[in-house]
C-alpha positions in Angstrom: 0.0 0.0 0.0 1.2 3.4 -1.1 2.3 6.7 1.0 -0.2 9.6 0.8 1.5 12.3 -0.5 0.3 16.0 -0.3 0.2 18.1 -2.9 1.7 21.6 -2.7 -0.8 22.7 -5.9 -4.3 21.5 -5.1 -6.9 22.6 -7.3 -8.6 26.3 -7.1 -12.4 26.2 -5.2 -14.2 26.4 -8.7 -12.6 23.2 -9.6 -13.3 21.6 -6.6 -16.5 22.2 -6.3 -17.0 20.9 -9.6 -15.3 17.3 -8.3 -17.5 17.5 -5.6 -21.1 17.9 -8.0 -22.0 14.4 -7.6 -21.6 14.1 -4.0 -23.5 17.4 -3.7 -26.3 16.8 -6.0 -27.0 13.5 -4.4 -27.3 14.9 -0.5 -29.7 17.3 -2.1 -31.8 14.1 -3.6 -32.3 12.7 -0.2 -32.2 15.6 2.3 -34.2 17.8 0.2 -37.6 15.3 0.8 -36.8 15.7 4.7 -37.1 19.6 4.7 -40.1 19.2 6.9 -39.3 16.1 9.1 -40.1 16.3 12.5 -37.4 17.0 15.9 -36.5 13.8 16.7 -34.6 12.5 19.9 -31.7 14.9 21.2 -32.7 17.9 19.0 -34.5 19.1 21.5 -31.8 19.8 23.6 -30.1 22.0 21.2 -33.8 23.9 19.9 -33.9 24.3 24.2 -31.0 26.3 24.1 -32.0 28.7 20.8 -35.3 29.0 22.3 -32.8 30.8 25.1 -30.5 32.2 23.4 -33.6 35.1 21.8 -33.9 36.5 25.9 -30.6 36.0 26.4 -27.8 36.0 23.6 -24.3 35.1 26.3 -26.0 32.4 28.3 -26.9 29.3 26.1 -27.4 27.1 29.5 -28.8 29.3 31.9 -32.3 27.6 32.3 -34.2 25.1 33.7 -35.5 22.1 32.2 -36.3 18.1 32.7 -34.7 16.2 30.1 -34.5 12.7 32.9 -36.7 13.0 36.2 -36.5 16.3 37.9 -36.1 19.9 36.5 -32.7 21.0 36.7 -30.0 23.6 35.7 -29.4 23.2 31.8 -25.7 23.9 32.0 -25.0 20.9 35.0 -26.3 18.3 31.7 -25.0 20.0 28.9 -21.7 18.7 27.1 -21.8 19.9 24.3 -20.6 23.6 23.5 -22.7 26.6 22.7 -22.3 26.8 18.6 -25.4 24.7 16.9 -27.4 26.5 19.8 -27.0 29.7 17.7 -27.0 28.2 14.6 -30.8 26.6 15.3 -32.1 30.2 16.2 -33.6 31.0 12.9 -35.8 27.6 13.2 -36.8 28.2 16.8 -37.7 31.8 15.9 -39.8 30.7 12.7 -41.2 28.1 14.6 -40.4 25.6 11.5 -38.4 23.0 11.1 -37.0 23.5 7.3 -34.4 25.9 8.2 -33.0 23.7 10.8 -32.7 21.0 8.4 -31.7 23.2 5.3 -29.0 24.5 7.6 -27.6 20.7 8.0 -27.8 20.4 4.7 -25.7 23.4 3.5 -23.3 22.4 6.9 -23.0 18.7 5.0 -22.2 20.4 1.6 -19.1 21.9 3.1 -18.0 19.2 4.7 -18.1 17.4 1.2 -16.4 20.3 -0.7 -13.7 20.5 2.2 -13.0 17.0 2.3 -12.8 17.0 -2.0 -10.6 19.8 -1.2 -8.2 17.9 1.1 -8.3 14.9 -1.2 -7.1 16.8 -4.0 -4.8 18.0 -1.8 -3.4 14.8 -0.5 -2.6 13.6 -4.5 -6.0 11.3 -4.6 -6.4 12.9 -8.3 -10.2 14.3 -9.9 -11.6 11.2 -9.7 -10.3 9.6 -6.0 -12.4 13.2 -4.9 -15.3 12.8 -6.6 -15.6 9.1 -4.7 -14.1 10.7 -1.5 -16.7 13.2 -1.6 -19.5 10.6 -2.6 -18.3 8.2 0.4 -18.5 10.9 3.0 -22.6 11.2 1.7 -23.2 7.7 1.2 -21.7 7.0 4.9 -25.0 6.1 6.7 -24.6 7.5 9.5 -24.0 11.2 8.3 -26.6 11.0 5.7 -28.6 9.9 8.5 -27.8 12.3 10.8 -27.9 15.0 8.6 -31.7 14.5 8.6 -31.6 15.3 12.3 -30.7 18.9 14.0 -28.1 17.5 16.1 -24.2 18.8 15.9 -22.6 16.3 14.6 -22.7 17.7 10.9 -21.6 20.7 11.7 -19.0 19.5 14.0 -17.5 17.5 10.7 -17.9 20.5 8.5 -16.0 22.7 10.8 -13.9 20.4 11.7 -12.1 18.8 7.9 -12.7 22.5 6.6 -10.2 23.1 9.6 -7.9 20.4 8.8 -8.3 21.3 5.0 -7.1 25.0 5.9 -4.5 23.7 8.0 -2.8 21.9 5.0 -3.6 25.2 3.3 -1.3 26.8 5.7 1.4 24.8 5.7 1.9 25.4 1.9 1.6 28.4 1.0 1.7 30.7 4.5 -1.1 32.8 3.9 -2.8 34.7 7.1 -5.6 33.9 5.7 -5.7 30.5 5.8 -3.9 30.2 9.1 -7.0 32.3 10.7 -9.5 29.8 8.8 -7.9 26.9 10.4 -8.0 28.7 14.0 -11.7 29.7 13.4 -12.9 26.3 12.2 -11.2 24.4 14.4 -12.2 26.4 17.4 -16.2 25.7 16.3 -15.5 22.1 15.5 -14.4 22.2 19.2 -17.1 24.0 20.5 -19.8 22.4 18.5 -18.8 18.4 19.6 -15.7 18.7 22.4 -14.2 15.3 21.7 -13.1 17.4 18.2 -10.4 19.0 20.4 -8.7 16.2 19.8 -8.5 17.3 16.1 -5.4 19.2 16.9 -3.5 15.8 18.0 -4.1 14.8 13.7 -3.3 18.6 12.8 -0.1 18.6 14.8 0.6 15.4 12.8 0.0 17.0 9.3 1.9 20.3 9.6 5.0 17.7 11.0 4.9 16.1 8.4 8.0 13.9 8.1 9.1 15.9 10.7 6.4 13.7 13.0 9.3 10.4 13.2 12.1 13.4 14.4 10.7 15.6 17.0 14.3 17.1 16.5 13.8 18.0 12.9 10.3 19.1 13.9 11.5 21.9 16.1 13.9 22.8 14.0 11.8 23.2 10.9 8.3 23.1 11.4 7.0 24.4 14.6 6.0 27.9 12.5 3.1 26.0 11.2 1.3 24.8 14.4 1.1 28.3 15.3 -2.9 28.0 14.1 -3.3 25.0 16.5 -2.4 27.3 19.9 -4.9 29.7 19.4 -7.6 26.8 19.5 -7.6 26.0 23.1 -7.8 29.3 23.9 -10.5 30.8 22.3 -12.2 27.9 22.9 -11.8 28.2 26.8 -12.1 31.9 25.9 -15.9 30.6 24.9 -17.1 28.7 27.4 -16.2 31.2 30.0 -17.8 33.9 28.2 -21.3 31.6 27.9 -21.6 29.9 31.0 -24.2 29.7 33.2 -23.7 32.5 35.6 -26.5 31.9 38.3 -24.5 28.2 38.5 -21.3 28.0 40.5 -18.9 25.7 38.6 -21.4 24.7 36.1 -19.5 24.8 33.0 -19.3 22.8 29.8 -15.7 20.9 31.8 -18.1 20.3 34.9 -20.5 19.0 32.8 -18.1 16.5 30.4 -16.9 15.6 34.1 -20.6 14.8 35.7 -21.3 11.9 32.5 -18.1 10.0 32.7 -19.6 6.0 33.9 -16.9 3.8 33.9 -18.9 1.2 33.7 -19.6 1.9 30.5 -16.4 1.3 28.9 -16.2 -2.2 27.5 -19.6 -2.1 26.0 -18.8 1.4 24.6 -15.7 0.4 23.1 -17.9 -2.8 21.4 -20.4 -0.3 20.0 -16.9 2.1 18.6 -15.5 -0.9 16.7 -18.6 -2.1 14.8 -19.7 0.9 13.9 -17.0 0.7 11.6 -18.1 -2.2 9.7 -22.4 -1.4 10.0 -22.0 2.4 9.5 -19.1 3.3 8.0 -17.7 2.4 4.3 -14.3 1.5 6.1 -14.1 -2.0 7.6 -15.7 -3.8 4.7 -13.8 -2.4 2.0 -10.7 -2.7 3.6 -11.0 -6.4 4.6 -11.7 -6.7 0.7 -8.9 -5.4 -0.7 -6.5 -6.2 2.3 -7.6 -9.8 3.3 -4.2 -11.4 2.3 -1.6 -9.2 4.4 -4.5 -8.7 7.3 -4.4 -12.3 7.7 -0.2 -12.6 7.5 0.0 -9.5 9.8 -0.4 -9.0 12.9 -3.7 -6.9 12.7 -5.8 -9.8 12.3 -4.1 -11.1 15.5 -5.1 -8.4 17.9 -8.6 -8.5 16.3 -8.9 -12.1 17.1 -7.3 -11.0 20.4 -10.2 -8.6 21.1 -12.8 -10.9 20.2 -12.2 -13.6 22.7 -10.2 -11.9 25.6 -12.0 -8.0 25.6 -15.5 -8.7 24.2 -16.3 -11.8 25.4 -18.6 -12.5 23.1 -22.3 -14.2 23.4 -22.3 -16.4 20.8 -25.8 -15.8 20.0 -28.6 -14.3 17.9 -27.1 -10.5 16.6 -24.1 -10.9 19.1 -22.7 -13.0 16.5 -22.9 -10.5 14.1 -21.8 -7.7 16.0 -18.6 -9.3 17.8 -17.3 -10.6 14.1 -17.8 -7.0 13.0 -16.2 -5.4 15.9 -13.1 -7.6 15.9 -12.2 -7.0 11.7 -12.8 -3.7 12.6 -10.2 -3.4 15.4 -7.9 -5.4 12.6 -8.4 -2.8 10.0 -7.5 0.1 12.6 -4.4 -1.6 13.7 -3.6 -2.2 9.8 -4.2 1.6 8.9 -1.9 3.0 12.0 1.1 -0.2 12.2 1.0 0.2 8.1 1.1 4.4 8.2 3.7 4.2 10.8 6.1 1.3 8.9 5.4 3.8 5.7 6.8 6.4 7.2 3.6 7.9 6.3 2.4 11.2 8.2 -0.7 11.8 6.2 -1.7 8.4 6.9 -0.6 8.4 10.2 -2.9 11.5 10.7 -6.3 10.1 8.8 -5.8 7.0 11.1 -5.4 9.0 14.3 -8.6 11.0 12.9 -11.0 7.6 13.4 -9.4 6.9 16.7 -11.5 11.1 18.2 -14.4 9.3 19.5 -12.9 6.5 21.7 -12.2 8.9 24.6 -16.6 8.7 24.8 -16.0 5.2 25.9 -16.7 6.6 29.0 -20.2 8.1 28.5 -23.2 6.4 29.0 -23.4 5.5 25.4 -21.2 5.6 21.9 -23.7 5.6 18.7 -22.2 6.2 15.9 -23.3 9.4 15.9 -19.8 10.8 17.7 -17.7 9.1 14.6 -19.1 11.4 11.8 -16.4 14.0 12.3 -14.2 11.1 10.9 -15.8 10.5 7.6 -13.6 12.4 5.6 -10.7 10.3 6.9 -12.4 7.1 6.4 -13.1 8.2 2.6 -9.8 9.2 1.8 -8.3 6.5 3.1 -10.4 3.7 1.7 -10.2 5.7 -1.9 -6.1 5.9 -1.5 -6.3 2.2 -0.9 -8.6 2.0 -3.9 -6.5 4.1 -5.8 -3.0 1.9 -5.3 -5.4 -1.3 -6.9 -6.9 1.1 -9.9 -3.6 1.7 -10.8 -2.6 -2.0 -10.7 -4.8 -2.8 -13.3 -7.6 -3.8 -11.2 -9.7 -1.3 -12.3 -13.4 -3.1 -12.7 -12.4 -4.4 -8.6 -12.1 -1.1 -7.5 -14.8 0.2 -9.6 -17.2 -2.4 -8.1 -16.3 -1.5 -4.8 -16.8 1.8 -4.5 -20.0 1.6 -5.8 -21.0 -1.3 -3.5 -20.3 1.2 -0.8 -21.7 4.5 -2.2 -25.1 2.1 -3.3 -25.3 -0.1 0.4 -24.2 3.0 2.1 -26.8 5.4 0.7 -29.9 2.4 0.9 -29.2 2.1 4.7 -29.0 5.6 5.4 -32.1 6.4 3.9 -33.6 3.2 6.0 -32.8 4.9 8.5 -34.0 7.9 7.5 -37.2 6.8 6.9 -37.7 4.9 10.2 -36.5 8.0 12.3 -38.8 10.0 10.4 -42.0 7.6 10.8 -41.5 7.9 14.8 -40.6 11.6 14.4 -43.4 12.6 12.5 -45.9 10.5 14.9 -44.9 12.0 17.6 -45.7 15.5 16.2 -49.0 14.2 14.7 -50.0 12.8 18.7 -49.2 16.2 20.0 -51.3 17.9 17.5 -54.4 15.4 18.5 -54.1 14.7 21.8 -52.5 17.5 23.3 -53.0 21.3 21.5 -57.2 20.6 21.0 -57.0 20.1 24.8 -54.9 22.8 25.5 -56.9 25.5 23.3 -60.8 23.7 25.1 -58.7 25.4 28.6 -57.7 21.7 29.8 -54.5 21.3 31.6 -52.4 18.8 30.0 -49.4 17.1 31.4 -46.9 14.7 29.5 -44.4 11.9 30.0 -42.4 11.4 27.6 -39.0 13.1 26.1 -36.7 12.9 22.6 -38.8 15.2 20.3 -42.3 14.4 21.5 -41.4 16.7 24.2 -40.7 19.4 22.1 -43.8 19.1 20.6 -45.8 18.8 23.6 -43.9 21.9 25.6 -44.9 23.8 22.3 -48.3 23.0 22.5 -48.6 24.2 26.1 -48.4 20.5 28.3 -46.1 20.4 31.6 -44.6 17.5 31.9 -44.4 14.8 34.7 -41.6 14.8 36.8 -40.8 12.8 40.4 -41.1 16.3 41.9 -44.3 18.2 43.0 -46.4 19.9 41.6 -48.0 16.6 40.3 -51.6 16.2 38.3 -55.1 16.8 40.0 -57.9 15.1 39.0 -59.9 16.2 36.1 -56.3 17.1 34.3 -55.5 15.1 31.4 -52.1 13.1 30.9 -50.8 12.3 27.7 -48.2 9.6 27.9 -45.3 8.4 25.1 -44.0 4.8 25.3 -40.5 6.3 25.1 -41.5 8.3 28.7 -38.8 7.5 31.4 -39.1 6.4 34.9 -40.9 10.1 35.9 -44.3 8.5 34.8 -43.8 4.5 36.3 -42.5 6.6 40.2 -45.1 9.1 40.9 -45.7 9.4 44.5 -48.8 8.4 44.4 -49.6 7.5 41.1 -53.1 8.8 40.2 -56.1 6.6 39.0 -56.3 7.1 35.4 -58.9 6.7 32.7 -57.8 5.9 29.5 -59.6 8.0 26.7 -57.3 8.0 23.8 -54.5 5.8 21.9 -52.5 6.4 19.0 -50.0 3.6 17.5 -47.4 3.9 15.0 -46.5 0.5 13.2 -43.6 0.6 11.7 -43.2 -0.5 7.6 -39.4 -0.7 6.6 -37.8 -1.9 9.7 -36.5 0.0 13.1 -34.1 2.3 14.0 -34.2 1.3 18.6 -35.5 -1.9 19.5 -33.6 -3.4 22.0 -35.5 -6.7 21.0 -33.5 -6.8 17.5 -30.2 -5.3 19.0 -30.9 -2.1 16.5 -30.2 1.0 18.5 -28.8 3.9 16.1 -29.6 6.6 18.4 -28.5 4.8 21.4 -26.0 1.6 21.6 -27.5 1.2 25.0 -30.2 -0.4 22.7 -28.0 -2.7 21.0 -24.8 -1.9 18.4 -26.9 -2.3 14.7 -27.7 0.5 13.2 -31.1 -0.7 11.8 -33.5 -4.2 12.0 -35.6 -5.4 9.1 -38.0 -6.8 11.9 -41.0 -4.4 12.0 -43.3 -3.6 15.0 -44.7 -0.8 17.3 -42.6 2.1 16.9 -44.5 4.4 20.0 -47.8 4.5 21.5 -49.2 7.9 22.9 -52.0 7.3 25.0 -54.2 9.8 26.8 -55.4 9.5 30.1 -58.0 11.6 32.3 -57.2 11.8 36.0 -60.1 10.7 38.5 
């Protein structure tokens, strides 16, 4: 397998956007239908703090909401930082969702022209960036989440435009594009934090060769990691400026701090390493290509090594599936980083240090895949490099074939999931509008249990909703109740008789998204580590109750 090498003479931004067409007029195709989609799970978070930000502009966390059992300070639960807050404000201000969406759609169209951008830069050629820029689309999980409002297509827009400028930098020593890097980087940061760890791969790149002689790094280089020290400043610069103020020591650090669960870990790191097989055009392809020295290496070794001694596996049902996929997925990272590093190669080096940003989140509650989109662009370029080096062999139709095996499985799943999140999404809007706003408007008081964007929806439409905490509701008030509602509704103290006077079901028609059943949890590992279940079934029930 060939070295990366960069290109002092990439192409000007008219010619990359025209490599990147393809990529951009396909995103368009499938994001374009989902302009009206409904908030789904943990865009409510982010629309809480826009709905903020229009009373008051500096403080993005200094409120009070129930997102688990009781209402408490926004800032003591929120780890993310402040910049997809501001970005949602023209949707909460509308009160609509197409500009939240259109905005992740534009933020996904820079990500693909940055990352055609880098590959040209990186010597993949016209056509290795046109299927760069296609990968990073057809990757299900950032076509999927790009239908959501979340920030985790921003935070891989800022965050390879960044690296992109960075390179930038480095070759030609414009202001310019040193202050590019700086700002990007600094929002990648501020939009998901593990991206801070963007400046460990950017250190490598502006090394360069330099990276195997930290002697001949001082010497030579150190010049261009002056964009990278600025980062950690402004950043901290940021969250200072925007915290909480009525909330001693409740910060975004505090808050990183309050969700570490060591528990956590093993099943987290499970959920890291098959991603990359089930939602990511990386493991697969790789294996493909690479099957002969994976299995003479060592790679495959410490895969096998992680399958029996780290996962220990249950042998049944989906684990089967998911512990295969996880182990050739830890062989292919241990290929890409032993192979970059034997090569000499600090481009390579740096795109396999890129996939390894989410793994500190092994100690969250969960790892979807959600927190590895920022490492698309890496993944792309280094599965079309590797595609590239067997082109050029003369096994032209074998690449060929796989490339569009991954743009065409890719893109079907994503828009799978897609279409599930959008059925439950969508439902849950349609029960608020029924069960909830007629009430509300006839002078009823409505409570709700229930969170993810049902909430929302409900809070919008004038419901309180059910916490463990007083006040609690009296008879004669109406309770409208989500299947996805949390322990708040199972421990009120005393639960209430209830009367049933409404149901709503939503079946679901091309398979699910979170059932814990099928092991299918794309929002959540803690529902299992597949993306998506052909098995169909109930996707929610909202029923409405009257208290006696």
């Amino acid at each position: 397998m060939g070295s990366l090498e960069t290109s002092r003479e990439p192409e000007g931004p008219i010619s990359t956007l025209i490599r990147a067409a393809p990529a951009l007029l396909v995103a368009a195709l499938v994001l374009l239908p989902q302009l009206n989609k409904a908030y789904t799970i943990d865009d409510t978070v982010f629309l809480w703090q826009a709905k903020h930000l229009l009373v008051d502009p500096w403080h993005p966390t200094a409120f009070d909401a129930v997102w688990v059992d009781v209402p408490q300070r926004f800032s003591t639960i929120m780890a993310s930082g402040p910049v997809q807050a501001f970005m949602l404000i023209p949707a909460v201000h509308l009160d609509a969702e197409w500009p939240a969406h259109l905005l992740q759609l534009l933020l996904l169209a820079m990500a693909v022209w940055a990352t055609t951008s880098l590959a040209l830069r990186c010597g993949l050629g016209p056509r290795g960036a046109a299927a760069a820029a296609l990968l990073v689309v057809a990757t299900p999980a950032v076509v999927a989440m790009a239908a959501t409002c979340m920030p985790d297509i921003p935070a891989m827009a800022f965050g390879v435009a960044g690296i992109d400028r960075l390179m930038a930098w480095t070759a030609r020593r414009r202001i310019r594009d040193a202050a590019a890097a700086t700002i990007a980087l600094t929002l990648a940061t501020l939009t998901r934090s593990h991206l801070l760890l963007l400046l460990v791969v950017g250190a490598v790149l502006v090394a360069d060769q330099a990276i195997f002689d930290w002697r001949k790094w001082v010497r030579q280089r150190w010049l261009d990691a002056i964009p990278l020290l600025f980062v950690p400043a402004l950043a901290l610069l940021t969250i200072r400026t925007t915290r909480d103020p009525a909330a001693a020591g409740a910060d975004l650090l505090a808050a990183i701090r309050g969700y570490f669960v060591l528990q956590r870990i093993q099943g987290n790191l499970t959920a890291y390493a098959s991603h990359w097989t089930f939602c990511f055009p990386l493991t697969l392809p790789w294996v493909a290509v690479r099957w002969r020295p994976l299995v003479r290496g060592r790679a495959l070794w410490v895969g096998l090594a992680w399958f029996s001694g780290v996962l220990r596996p249950r042998l049944t049902g989906h684990w089967v599936i998911i512990t295969i996929g996880a182990s050739l997925s830890v062989a292919v990272l241990a290929d890409i980083l032993s192979s970059a590093w034997r090569e000499r190669d600090a481009f390579k080096l740096a795109c396999g240090l890129w996939l390894l940003l989410a793994i500190p989140i092994a100690v969250y509650p969960h790892l979807p895949s959600k927190y590895l989109t920022a490492s698309a662009p890496a993944v792309a370029i280094l599965v079309v490099h590797l595609l590239k080096a067997e082109f050029d062999a003369g096994r032209r139709r074998w690449a060929a074939t796989i490339v569009g095996a991954a743009v065409g499985l890719g893109l079907t799943l994503g828009i799978l999931i897609i279409h599930a999140d959008a059925t439950m999404a969508n439902f849950d809007r349609e029960a608020v509008d029924r069960l909830v706003r007629p009430n509300v408007e006839r002078g009823r008081r409505v409570w709700f249990a229930g969170h993810w964007g049902f909430q929302w929806y409900a809070e919008r439409a004038g419901a309180q909703c059910v916490t463990t905490t007083p006040p609690h509701p009296s008879p004669r008030d109406l309770i409208v109740v989500s299947a996805a509602a949390v322990p708040p509704w199972n421990a009120l103290p005393p639960r209430p008789r209830l009367r049933m006077l409404e149901k709503m079901e939503q079946p679901s028609s091309a398979g699910q998204i979170m059932s814990a059943e099928n092991q299918a949890g794309f929002f959540s590992n803690g529902w299992g580590d597949l993306p998506w279940t052909w098995h169909n079934g109930i996707i929610d029930r909202v029923e409405l109750y009257e208290v006696n």
